[in-house]
C-alpha positions, 0 to 999 in steps of 0.5 A, a space after each residue: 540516525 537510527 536505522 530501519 529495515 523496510 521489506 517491500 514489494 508488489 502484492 502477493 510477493 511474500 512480504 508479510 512472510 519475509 517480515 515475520 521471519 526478519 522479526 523473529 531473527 533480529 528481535 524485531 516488531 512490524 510496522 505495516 505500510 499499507 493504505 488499506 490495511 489500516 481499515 478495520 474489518 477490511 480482512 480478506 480482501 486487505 490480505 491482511 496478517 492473520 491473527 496466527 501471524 500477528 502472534 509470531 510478530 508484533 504488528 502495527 499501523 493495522 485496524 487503526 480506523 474505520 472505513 470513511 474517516 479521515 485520513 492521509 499520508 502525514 497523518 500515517 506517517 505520524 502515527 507509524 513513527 511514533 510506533 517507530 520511536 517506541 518500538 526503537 525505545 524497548 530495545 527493539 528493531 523496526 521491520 516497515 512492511 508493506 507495498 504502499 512507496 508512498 506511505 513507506 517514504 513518507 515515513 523515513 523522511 517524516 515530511 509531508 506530499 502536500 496538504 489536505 486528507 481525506 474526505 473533504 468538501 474539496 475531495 467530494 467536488 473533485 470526486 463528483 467532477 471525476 464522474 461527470 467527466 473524468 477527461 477534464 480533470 486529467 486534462 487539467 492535471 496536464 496543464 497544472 501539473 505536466 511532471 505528475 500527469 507523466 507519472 500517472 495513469 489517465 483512469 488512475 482516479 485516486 492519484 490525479 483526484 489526489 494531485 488535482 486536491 493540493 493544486 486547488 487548495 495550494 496553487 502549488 503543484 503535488 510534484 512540487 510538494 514531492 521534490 521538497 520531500 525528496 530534498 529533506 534530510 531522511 528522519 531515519 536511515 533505511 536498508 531497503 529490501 524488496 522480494 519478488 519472483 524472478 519471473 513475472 508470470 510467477 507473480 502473476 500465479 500468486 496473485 491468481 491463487 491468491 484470489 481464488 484463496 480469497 474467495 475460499 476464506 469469504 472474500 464475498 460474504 465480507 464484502 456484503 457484510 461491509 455493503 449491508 453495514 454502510 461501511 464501504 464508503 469513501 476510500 474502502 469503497 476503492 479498495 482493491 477486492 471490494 469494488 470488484 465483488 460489488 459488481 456481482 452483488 449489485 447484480 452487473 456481473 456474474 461471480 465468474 466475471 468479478 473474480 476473473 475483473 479481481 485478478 486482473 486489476 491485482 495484476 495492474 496493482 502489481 505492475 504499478 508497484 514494480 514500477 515504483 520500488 524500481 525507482 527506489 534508490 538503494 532497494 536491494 530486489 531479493 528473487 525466488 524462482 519457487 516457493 522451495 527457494 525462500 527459506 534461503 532468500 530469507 536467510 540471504 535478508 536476514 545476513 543482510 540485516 545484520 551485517 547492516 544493523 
């Protein structure tokens, strides 16, 4: 079976970091696992590498579409493992970075989480519904799907819009289609690494400055370049950073409030990323107190790496 490094972890960690400087150690190449940064000219917003740090790594599984097509976890994971194979065929190692669990697994296991993709007469029904009257389609989930509703958030629109997707198409519940996933044998044998702060608040710091990072480099403009183009639409439009600067553009709050709403639902993200990489079996957490401290935390993942590999 061949191996893999994967380095996750919640937003604003210091993934991208840590992959890069694992890549150059080990001769490596970066295959990203984020459901956002697959969209093209979703930038800033994304956080996603620049063009300096693509140069010091090869990345892929990044500006593969555009904003509004179709798109979902089985056909990720069949595009990131042929990048996988070929990189593995030069000669190379595989670093998967990126804080999308399920996109991450769906990749190592190279198995499925149910049918269906994006944008669907079916997913616009349900998305239609969600607007109307959002408390009775959790309700629903609760009744067809009492395991995945436990997992969920009530307002979590993308998940129990998603899980509600394959019970109607299948009339079998997502929690089912995800323990068959979990049961199949792993296409490949993953050392999972993932970094964090050791204390929360300083997560919660990076993420702040991030935003305003963000609002620096043109978060804003980017985004009413997107709205004037049409091009925020579909799942971009529920992007994190995105949705958040359109309430200022469209007039429903000042900057201030949009920035201080961003910030926040980051923080949200974060907590709900923890959550999941907690559960990982086999993830090994690598923590830094401050930034002085990552040098060393990279070479603890890079012996680690090695003495695995």
């Amino acid at each position: 079976m061949e191996k893999v490094i994967v380095v996750a972890g919640p937003t604003a960690a210091g993934k991208t970091a840590l992959a890069i400087e694992l890549a150059q150690a080990l001769g490596g190449e970066i295959v990203s696992a984020d459901s956002m940064q697959i969209y093209r000219r979703l930038d800033i917003g994304t956080a996603k590498p620049t063009w300096e740090e693509q140069q010091q790594a090869r990345h892929h599984m990044i500006d593969v579409i555009w904003p509004g097509e179709e798109y979902s976890v089985s056909l990720y994971a069949k595009q990131a493992a042929q990048c996988v194979e070929d990189i593995l065929e030069r000669g190379k190692r595989v670093i998967v970075c990126g804080g999308t669990g399920l996109y991450i697994e769906a990749l190592l296991r190279g198995t499925d989480f149910g049918p269906g993709g994006q944008s669907t007469d079916l997913r616009r029904r349900l998305m239609e519904e969600w607007e109307k009257d959002p408390q009775a389609l959790w309700q629903e989930l609760m009744r067809v799907d009492p395991e995945k509703s436990r997992k969920l958030h009530p307002q979590d629109q993308k998940r129990v819009v998603r899980a509600l997707e394959v019970f109607r198409q299948t009339g079998k519940p997502l929690s089912y289609f995800e323990e068959q996933s979990r049961l199949a044998i792993p296409k490949y044998e993953a050392l999972w690494l993932g970094v964090r702060p050791k204390e929360r608040s300083t997560l919660y710091e990076r993420i702040n400055d991030r935003v305003t990072k963000m609002l620096e480099e043109g978060l804003l403009q980017e985004t009413r370049s997107l709205w004037e183009e049409g091009l925020l639409q579909g799942t971009a439009l529920q992007a994190i950073a995105y949705k958040e600067m359109l309430g200022f553009l469209r007039g429903e709050c000042s900057l201030e409030e949009s920035a201080d709403l961003l910030r926040r639902k980051s923080r949200n993200y974060a907590k709900r990323q923890l959550t999941y990489f907690n559960h990982v079996e086999g993830l090994r957490w690598l923590e830094y107190e401050k930034p002085e401290d990552f040098p060393a935390l990279v070479q603890i993942a890079t012996d680690l790496a090695l003495s695995w590999l």
